[in-house]
N, C-alpha and C positions, 0 to 999 in steps of 0.2 A: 448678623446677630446684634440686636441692640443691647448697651453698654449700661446705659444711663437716662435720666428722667430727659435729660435737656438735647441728649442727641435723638431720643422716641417721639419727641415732639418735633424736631426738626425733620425726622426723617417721616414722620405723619402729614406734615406740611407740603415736603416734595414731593409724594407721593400724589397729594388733591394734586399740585400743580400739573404734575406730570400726566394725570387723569383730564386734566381740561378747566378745572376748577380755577373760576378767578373772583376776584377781590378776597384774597386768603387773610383774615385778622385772627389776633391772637389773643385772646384774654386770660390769666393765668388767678387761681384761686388755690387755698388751702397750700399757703406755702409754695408758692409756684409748684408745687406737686399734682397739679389737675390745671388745665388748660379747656376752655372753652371757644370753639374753632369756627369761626364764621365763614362761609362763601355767599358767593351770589344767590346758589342756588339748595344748598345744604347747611346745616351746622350740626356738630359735634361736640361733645361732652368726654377730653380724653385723659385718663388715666393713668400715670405710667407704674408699672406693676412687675416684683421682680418676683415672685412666687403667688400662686393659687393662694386660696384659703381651705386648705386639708383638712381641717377639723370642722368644716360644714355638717360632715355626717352628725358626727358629737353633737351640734349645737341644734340640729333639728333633728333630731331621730325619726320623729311621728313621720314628714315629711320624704323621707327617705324611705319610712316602710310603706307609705302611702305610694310611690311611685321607685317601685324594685327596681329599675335601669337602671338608676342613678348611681353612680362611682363616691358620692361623698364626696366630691371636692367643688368647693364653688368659688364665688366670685363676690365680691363685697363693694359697695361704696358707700360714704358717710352720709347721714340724712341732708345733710348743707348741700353736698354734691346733687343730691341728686334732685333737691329741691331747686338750685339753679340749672339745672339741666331741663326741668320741666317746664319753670318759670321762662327760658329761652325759646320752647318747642323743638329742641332738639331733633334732630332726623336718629340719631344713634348713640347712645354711650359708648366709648372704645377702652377698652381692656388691652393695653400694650406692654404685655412679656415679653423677655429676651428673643421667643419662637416666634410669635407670629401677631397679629391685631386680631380683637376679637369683640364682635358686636353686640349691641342687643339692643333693643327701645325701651326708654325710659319708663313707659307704661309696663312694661312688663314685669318688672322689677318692682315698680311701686303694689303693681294690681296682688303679687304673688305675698308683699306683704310680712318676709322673712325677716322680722326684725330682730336685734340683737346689739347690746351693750356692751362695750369693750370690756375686760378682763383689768387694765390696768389704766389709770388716766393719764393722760397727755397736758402736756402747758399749750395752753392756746391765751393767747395776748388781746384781752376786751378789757377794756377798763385797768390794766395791769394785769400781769398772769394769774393764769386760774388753771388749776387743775382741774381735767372733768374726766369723767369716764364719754366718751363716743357713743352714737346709737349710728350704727348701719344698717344697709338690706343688703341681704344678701339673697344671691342667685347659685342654681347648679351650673355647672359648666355645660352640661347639655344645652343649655338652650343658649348657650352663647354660637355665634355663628363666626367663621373665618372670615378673612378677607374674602376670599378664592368665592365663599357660599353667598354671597351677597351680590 
């Protein structure tokens, strides 16, 4: 079970190695809270996450009654994230919770369009701090895929 942001990336890292992956680089954004993961032959856009976002149903309803399956909980990253994750051509965004890694492509995310502004602002440090409110997209978890499904 993963603990924390810095051991999810660590053990994301062992993991490519242990797969075969080499020239493994690290580049870290948004607070060292999102890691952007180069190989030879892959890169990734990864996330460390210690709960869903629950309240996906709430913030898109239409969406939800549009496609009945869905459970209402999804998956968020911020527009910065996900704009260097495209700007890189990322092979996958990773979704790393305590259970398991969890994938998706950047296009899919951006194509679906789910956007949404944060509830409360954050200090983010440009010019001296500034408080903003956030804009993410968010995804359902269905379409996020396992490790195991990949």
């Amino acid at each position: 079970m993963i603990q924390c942001q810095d051991s999810a990336f660590k053990n994301f890292i062992q993991i490519l190695m242990d797969e075969g992956y080499e020239k493994i680089q690290r580049y870290n954004y948004n607070k060292e809270r999102h890691a952007l993961i180069k190989t030879s032959s892959k890169s990734f856009y990864v996330v460390y996450k210690r709960d869903f976002f629950n309240t996906f149903g709430d913030r898109f309803p239409e969406f939800i009654k549009e496609y009945g399956f869905l459970d209402g909980r999804g998956e968020s990253i911020n527009s910065e994230g996900l704009e260097i994750a495209l700007w890189n051509n990322v092979d996958y965004i990773v979704f790393i919770h305590p259970d398991n890694f969890y994938f998706i492509y950047p296009q899919t995310i951006k194509k679906l369009n789910l956007i949404r502004r944060q509830d409360k602002k954050n200090l983010y440090y440009e010019k001296g701090y500034e408080a903003k409110q956030e804009i993410t997209y968010s995804v359902p978890i269905e379409l996020l895929k396992k490790k195991d499904d990949i």
